[in-house]
N, C-alpha and C positions, 0 to 999 in steps of 0.2 A: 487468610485475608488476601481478597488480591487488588493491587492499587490501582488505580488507574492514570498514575501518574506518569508525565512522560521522561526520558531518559535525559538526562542533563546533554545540552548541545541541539535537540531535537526539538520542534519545533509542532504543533497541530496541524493542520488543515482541513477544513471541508471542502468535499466537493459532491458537483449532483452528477449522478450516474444513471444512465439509464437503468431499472430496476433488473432485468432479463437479463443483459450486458454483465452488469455486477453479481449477482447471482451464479452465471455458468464462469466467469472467470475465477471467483469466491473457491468454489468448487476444483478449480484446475489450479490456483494453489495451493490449496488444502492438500490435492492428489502428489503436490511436486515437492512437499516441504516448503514453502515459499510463502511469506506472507503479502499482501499486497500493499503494505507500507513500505517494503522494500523494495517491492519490483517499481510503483511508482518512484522513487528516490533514485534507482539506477536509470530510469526511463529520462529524467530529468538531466541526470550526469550525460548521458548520450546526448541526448540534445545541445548540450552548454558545449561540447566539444565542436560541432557542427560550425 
């Protein structure tokens, strides 16, 4: 069974993405191990340090 619940501390978000954009990045985590809940959440950390 898989849950789709999220990880205690962890929080949703939607957002809109271009469909092309999302798609070939989708694919370049997929390739890197990486998912792209985390690359946004490190992408975020970067920024707050700024």
């Amino acid at each position: 069974m898989v849950s789709s619940q999220v990880k205690k501390g962890n929080a949703k978000l939607t957002l809109s993405i271009n469909e092309k954009i999302l798609g070939i990045y989708k694919k370049h985590c997929d390739k890197n191990g990486m998912t792209i809940s985390k690359q946004v959440e490190i992408y975020m950390k970067e920024q707050l340090k700024k």
